[in-house]
N, C-alpha and C positions, 0 to 999 in steps of 0.2 A: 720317785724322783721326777724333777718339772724335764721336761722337755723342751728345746727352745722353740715348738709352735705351741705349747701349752702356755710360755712367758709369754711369749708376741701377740696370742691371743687375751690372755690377762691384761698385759698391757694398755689392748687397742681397749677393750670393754673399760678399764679405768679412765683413761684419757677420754676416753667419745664423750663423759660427762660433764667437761669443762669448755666455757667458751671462750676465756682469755689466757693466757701465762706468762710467766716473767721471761724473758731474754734479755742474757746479762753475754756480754762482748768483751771483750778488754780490748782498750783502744793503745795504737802504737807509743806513748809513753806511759805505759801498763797500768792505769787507770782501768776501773771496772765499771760499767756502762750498763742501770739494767732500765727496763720499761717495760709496762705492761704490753703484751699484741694479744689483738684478735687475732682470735685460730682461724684461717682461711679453709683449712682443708686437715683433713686427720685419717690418712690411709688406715689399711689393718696392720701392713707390717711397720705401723710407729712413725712413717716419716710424719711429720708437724709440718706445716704450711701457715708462712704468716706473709697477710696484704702492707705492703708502706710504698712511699712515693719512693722511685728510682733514686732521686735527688737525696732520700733521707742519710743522714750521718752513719746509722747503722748498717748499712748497707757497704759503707767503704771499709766499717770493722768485722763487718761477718767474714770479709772477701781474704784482709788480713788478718785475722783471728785465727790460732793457732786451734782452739777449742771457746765454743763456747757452754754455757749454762741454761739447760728451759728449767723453770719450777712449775708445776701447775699446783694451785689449790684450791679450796674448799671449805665452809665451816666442819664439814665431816671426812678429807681425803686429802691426802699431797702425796703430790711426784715429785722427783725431780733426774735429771739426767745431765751427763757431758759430751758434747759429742766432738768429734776431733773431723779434722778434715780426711777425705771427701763427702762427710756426712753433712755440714755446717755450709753451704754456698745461696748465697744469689740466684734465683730463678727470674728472668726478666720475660715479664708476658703482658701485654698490652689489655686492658679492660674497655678499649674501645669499641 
């Protein structure tokens, strides 16, 4: 029987081989919003990190988005997940 550190470790070793993934939003009149992001960052325990301009549209729908969608793929692997809030937020950090 998996473990949830045997899942979270399976997980991170699937994900670490991907450098883009889909993030899909649903914007306030329930439209689905998806676009490619670079992976900024991909901890062990799964948190995903993606870089966009503060200004970007997605950024007003992560904040409001009840859940959103990552898919990650591959010609030989996919993921994909939902995450609901307080998983799904805005990290504002300056690259100056």
């Amino acid at each position: 029987m998996a473990t949830p550190e045997n899942t979270r470790e399976h997980l991170y070793k699937l994900l670490k081989g991907f450098d883009t993934a889909m993030l899909v939003t649903q914007a306030s009149n329930d439209d689905l919003h998806g676009r490619p992001m670079a992976i900024a960052e991909l901890s062990e325990d799964g948190d995903t990190y993606f870089a966009t301009s503060i200004d970007s549209p997605k950024v007003d729908e992560v904040e409001k988005a009840q859940k959103c969608l990552i898919t990650f793929q591959s010609s030989s692997q996919y993921a994909a997940g939902t995450f609901g809030f307080p998983k799904a937020r805005p990290i504002r950090s300056c690259a100056c």
